[in-house]
PDB file as gemmi writes it, atoms N, CA and C in Angstrom:
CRYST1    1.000    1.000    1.000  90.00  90.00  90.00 P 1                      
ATOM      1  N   UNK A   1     -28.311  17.774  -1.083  1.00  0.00           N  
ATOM      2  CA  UNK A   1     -27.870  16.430  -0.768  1.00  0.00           C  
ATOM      3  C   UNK A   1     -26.942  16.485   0.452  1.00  0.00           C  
ATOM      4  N   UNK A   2     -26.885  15.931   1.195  1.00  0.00           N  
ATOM      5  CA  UNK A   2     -26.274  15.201   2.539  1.00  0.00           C  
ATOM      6  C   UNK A   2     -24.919  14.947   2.534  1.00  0.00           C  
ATOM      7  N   UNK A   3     -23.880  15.831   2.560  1.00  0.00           N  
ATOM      8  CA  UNK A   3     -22.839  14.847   2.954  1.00  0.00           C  
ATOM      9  C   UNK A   3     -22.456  13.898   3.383  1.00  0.00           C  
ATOM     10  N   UNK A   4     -21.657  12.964   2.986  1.00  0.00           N  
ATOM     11  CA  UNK A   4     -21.441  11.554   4.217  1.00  0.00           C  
ATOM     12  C   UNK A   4     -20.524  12.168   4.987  1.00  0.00           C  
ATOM     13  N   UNK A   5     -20.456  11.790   5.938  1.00  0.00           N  
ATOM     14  CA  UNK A   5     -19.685  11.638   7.142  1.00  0.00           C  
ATOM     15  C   UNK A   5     -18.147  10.940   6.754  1.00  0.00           C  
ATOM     16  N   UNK A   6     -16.779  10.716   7.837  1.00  0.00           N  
ATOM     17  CA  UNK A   6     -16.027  10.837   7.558  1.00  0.00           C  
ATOM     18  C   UNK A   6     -15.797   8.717   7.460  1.00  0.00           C  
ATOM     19  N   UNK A   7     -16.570   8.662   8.445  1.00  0.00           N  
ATOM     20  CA  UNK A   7     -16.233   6.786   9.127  1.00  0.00           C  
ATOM     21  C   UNK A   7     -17.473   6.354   7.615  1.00  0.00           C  
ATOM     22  N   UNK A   8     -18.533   7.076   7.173  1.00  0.00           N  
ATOM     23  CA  UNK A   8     -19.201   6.486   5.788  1.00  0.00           C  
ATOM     24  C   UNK A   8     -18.393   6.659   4.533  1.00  0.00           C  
ATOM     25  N   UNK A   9     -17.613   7.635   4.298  1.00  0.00           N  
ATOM     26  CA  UNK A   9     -16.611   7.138   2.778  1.00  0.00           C  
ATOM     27  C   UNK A   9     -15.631   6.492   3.258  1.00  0.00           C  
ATOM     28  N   UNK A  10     -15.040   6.018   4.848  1.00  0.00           N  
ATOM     29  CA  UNK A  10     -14.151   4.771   4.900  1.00  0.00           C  
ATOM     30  C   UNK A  10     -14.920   3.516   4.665  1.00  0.00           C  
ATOM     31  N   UNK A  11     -16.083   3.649   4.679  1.00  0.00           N  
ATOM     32  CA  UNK A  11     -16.993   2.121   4.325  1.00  0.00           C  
ATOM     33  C   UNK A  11     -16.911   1.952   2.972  1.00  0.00           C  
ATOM     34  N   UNK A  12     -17.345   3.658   2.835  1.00  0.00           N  
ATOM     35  CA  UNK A  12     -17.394   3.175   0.659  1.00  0.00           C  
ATOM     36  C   UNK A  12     -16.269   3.073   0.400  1.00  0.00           C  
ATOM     37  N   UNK A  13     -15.121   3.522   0.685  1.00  0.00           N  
ATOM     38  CA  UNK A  13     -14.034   3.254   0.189  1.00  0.00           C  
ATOM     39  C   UNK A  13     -13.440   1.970   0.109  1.00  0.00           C  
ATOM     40  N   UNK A  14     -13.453   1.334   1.390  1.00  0.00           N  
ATOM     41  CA  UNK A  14     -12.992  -0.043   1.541  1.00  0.00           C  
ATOM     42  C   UNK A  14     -13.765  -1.459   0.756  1.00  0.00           C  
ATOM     43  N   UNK A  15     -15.294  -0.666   0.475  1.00  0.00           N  
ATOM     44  CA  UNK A  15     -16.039  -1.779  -0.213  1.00  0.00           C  
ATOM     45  C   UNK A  15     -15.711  -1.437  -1.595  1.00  0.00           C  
ATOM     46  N   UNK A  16     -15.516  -0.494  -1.927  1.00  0.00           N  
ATOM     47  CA  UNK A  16     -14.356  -0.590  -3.861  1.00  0.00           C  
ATOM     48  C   UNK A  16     -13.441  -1.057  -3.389  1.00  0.00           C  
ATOM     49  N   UNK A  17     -12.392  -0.655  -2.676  1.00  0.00           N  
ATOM     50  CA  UNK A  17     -11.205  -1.614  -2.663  1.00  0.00           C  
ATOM     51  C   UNK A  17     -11.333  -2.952  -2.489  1.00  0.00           C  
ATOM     52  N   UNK A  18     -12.323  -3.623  -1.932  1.00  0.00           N  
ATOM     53  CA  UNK A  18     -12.804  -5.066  -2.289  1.00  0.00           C  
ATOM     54  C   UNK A  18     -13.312  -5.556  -3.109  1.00  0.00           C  
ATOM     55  N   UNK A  19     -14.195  -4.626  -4.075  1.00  0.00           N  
ATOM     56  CA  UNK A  19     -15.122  -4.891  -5.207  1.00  0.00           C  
ATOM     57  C   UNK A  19     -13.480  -5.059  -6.388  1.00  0.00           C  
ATOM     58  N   UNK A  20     -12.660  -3.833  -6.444  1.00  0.00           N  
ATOM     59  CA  UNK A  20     -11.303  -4.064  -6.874  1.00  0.00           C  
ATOM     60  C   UNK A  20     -10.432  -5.368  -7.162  1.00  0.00           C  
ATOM     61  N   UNK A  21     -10.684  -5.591  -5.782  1.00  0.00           N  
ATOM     62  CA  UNK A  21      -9.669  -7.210  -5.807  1.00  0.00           C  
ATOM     63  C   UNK A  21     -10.366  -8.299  -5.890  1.00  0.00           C  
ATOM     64  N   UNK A  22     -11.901  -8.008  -6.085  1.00  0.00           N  
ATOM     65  CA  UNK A  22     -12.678  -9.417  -6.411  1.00  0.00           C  
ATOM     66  C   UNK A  22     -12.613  -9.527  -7.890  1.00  0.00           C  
ATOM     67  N   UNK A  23     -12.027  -8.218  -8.699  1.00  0.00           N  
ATOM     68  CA  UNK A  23     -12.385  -8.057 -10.120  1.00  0.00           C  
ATOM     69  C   UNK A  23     -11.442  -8.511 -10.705  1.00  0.00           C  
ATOM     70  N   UNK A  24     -10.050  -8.640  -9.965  1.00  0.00           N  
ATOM     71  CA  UNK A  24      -8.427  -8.735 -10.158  1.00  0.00           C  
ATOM     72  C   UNK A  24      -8.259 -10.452  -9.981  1.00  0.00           C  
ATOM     73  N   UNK A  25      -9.274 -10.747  -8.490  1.00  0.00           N  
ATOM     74  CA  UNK A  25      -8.808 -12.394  -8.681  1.00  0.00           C  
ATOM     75  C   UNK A  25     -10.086 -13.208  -9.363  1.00  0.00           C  
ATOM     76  N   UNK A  26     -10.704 -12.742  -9.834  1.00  0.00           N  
ATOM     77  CA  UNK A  26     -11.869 -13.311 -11.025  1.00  0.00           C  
ATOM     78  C   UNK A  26     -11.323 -13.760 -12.183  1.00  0.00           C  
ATOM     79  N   UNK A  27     -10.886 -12.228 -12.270  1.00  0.00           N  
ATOM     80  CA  UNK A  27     -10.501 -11.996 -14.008  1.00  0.00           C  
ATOM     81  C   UNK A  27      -8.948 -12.343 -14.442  1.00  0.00           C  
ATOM     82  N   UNK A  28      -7.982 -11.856 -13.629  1.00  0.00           N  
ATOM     83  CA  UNK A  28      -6.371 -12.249 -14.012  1.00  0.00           C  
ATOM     84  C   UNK A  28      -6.094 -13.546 -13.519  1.00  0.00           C  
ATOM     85  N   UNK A  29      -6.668 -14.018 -12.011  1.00  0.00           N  
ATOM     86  CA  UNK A  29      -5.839 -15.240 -11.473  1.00  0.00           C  
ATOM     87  C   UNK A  29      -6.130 -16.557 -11.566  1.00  0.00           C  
ATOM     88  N   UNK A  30      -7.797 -16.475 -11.433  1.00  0.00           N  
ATOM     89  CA  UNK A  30      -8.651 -17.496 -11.486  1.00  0.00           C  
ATOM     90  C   UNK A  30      -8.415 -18.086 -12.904  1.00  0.00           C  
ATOM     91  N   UNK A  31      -8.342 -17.753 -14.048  1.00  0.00           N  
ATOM     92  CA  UNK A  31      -8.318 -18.295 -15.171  1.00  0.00           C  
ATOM     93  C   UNK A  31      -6.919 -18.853 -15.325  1.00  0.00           C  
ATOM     94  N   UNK A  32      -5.925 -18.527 -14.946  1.00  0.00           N  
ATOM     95  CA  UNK A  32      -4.488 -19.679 -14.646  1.00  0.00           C  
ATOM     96  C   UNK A  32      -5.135 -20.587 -14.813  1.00  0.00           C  
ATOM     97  N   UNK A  33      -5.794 -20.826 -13.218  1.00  0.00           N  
ATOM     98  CA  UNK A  33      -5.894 -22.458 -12.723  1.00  0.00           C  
ATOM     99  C   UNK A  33      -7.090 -23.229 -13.449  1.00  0.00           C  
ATOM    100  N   UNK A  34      -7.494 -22.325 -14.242  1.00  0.00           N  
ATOM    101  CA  UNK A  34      -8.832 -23.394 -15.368  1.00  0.00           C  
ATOM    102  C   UNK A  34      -7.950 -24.574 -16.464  1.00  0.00           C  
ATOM    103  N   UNK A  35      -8.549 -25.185 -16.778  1.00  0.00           N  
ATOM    104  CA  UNK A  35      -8.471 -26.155 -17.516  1.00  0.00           C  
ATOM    105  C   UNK A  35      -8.425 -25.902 -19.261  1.00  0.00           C  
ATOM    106  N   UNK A  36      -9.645 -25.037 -18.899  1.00  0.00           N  
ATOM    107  CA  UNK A  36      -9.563 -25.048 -20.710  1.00  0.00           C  
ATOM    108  C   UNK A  36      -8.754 -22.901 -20.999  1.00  0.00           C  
ATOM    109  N   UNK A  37      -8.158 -23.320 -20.881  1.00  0.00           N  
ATOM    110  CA  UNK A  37      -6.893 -22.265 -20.801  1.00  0.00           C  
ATOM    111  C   UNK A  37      -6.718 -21.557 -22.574  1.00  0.00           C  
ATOM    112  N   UNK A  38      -7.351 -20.502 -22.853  1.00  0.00           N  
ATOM    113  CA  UNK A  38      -7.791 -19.971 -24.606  1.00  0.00           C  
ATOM    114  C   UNK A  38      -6.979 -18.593 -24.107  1.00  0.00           C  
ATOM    115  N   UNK A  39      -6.034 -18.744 -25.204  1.00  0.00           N  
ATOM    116  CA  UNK A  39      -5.150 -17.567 -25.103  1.00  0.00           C  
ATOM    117  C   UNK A  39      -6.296 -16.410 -25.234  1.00  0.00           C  
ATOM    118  N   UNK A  40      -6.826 -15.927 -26.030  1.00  0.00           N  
ATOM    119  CA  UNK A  40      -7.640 -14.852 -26.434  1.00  0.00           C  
ATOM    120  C   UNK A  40      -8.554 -14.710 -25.717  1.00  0.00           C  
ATOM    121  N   UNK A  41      -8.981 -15.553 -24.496  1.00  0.00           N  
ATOM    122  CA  UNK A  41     -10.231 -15.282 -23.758  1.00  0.00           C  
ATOM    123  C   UNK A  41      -9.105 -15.288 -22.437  1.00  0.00           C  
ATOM    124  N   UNK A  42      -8.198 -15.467 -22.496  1.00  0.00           N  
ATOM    125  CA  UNK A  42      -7.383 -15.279 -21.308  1.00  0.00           C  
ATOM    126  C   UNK A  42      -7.273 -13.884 -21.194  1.00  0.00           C  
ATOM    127  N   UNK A  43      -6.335 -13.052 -22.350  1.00  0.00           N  
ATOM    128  CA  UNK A  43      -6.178 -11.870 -22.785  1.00  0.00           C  
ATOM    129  C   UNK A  43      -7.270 -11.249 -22.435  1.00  0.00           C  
ATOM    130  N   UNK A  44      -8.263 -11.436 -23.205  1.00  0.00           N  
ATOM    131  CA  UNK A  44      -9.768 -10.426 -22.832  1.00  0.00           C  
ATOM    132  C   UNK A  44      -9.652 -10.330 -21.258  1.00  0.00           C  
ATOM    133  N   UNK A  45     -10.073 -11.700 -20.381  1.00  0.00           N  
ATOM    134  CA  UNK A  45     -10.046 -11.420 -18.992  1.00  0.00           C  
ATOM    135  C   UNK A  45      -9.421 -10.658 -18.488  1.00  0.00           C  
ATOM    136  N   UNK A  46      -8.440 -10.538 -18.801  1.00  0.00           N  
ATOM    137  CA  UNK A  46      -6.996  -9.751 -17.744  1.00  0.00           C  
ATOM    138  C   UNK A  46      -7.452  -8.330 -18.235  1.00  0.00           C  
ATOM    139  N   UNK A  47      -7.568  -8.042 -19.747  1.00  0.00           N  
ATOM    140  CA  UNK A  47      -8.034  -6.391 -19.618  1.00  0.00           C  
ATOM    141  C   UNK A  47      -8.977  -6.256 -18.901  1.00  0.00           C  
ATOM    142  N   UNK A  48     -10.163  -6.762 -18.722  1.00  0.00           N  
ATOM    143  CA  UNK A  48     -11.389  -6.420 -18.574  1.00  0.00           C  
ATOM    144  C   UNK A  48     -10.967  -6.333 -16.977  1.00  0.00           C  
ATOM    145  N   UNK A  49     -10.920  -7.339 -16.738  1.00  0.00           N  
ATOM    146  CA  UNK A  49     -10.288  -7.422 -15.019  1.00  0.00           C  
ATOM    147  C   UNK A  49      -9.441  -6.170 -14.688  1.00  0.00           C  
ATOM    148  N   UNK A  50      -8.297  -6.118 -15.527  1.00  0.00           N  
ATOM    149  CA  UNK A  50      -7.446  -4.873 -14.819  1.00  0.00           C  
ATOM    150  C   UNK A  50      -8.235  -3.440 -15.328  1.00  0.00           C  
ATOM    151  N   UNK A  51      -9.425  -3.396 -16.293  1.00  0.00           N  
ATOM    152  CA  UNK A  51      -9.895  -2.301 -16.216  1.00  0.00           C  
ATOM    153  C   UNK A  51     -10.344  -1.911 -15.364  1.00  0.00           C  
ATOM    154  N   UNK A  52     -11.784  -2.726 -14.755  1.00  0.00           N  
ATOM    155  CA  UNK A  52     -12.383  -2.728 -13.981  1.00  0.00           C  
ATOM    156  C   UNK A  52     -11.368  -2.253 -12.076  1.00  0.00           C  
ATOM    157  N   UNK A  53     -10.526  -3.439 -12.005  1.00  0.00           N  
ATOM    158  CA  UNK A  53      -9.829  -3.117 -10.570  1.00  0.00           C  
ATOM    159  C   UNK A  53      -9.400  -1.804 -11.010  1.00  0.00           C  
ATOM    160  N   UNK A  54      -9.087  -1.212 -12.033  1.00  0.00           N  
ATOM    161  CA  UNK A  54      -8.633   0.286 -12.012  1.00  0.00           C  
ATOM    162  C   UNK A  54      -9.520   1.112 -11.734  1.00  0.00           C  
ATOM    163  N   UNK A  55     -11.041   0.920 -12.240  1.00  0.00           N  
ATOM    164  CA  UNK A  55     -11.959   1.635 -11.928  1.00  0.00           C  
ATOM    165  C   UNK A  55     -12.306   1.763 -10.467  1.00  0.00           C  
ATOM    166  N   UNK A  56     -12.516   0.515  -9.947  1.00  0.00           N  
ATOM    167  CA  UNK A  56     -12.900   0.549  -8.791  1.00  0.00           C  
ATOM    168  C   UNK A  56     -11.927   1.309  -8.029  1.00  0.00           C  
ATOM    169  N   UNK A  57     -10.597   1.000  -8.051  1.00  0.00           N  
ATOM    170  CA  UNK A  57      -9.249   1.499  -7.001  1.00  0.00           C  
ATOM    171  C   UNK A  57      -9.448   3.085  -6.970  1.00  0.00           C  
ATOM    172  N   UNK A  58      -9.422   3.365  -8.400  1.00  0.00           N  
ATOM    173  CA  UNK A  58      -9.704   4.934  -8.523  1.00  0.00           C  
ATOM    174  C   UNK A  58     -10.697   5.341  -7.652  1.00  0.00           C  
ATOM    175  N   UNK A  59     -11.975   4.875  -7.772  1.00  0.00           N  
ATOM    176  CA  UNK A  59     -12.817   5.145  -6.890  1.00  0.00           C  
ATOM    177  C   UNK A  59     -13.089   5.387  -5.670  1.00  0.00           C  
ATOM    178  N   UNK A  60     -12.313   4.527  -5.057  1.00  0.00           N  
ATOM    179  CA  UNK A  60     -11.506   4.455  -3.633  1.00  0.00           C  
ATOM    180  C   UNK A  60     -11.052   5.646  -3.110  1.00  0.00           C  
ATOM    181  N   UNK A  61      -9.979   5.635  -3.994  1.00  0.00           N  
ATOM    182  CA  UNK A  61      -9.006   6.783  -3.414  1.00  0.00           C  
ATOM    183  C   UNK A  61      -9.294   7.964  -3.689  1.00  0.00           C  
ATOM    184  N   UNK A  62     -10.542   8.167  -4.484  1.00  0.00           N  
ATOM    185  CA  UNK A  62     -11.403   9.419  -4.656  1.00  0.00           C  
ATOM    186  C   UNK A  62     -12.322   9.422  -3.225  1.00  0.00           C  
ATOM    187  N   UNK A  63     -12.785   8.464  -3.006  1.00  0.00           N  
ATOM    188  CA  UNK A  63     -14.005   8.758  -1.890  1.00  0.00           C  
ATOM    189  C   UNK A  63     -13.064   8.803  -0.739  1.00  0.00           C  
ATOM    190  N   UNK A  64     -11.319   8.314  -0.524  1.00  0.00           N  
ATOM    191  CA  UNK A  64     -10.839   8.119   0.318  1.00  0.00           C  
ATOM    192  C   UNK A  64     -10.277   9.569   0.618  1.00  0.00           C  
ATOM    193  N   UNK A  65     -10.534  10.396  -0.570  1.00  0.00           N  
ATOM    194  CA  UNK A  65      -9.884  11.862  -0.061  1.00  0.00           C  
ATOM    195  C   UNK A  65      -9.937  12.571   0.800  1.00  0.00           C  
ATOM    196  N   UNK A  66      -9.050  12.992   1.650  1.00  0.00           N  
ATOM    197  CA  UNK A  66     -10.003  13.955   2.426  1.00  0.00           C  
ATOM    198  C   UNK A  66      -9.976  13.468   4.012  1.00  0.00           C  
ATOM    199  N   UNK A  67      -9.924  11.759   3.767  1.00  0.00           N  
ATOM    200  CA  UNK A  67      -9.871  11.330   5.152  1.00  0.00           C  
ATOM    201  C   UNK A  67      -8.391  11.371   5.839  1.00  0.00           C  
ATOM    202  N   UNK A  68      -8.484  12.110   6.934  1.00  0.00           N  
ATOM    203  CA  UNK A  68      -7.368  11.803   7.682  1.00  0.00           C  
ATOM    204  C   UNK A  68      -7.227  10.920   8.701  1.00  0.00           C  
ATOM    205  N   UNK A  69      -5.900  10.284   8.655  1.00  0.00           N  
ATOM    206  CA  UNK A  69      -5.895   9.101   9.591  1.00  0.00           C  
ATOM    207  C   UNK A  69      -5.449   9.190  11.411  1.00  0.00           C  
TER     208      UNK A  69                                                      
END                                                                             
């Protein structure tokens, strides 16, 4: 298998760190401003959300290893 190159895991990296914060303002922020506001489906969101942005972030800074700036 092929190594990527150094400028291709700054692409993958930066597209988890976005996939990250799309998961963070989905799941924790967006449901504030809803209407029908359910404690227990609020709760669920925010784990699931902050699991996920953890997964992704991790991911990041794994593919981000290595790169020097």
């Amino acid at each position: 298998m092929k190594k990527l190159t150094v400028g291709q895991k700054r692409i993958i990296s930066e597209m988890l760190s976005n996939i990250a914060v799309a998961w963070f303002v989905a799941g924790a922020i967006t449901p504030i401003f809803s209407s029908n506001l359910v404690v227990i489906g609020f709760v669920a969101n925010l784990v699931i959300s902050l699991t996920m942005t953890l997964i992704f972030s991790l991911g990041a800074l794994e593919m981000s290893k290595g790169i020097k700036s």
